[in-house]
N, C-alpha and C positions, 0 to 999 in steps of 0.2 A: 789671101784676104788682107788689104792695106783697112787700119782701122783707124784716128785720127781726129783732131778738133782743127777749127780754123777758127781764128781769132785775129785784132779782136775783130768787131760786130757785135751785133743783136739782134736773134732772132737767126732763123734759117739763112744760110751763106751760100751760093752757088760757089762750086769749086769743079775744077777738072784733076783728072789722074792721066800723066802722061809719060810714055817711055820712050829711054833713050834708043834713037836709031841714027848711026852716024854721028854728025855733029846738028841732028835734030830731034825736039822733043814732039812726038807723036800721039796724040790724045788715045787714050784707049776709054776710059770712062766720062762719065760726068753725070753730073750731080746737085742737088741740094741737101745739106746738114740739116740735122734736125736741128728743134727751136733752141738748143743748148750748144749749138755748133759741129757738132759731132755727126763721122759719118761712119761708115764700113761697104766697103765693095769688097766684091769680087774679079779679079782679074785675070787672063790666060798670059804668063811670061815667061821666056825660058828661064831658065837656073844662070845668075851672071845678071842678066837684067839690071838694069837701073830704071827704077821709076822716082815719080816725086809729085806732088801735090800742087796743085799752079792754083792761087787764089787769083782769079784778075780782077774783082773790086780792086786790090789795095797793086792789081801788076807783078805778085811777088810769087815766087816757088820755095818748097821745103827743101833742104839740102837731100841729093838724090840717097834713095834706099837701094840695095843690093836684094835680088833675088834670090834666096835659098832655099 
């Protein structure tokens, strides 16, 4: 479960959840934040994984997270 705000904004933020394969980031989720920015998925990844947060309003990613 990645849980998570995306900032700034106002109001519900579209964001994607994508992992790393190779030297590409692979969308696995996607989404809209509630009205306070904040979301929570669920996600299938092996253990190792790296995922990270991709906001494309602002073009930008979270620094990637480790699966454990």
């Amino acid at each position: 479960t990645v849980w998570g705000q995306v900032r700034p904004g106002n109001g519900p933020q579209r964001f994607l959840l994508q992992r790393k394969e190779g030297n590409a980031w692979v969308v696995v989720a996607a989404g809209v934040t509630d009205k306070l920015g904040y979301l929570r998925r669920t996600v299938s990844a092996p253990l190792g994984s790296k995922i990270r947060l991709w906001y494309s309003a602002k073009r930008v990613g979270s620094p990637p997270l480790s699966v454990r």
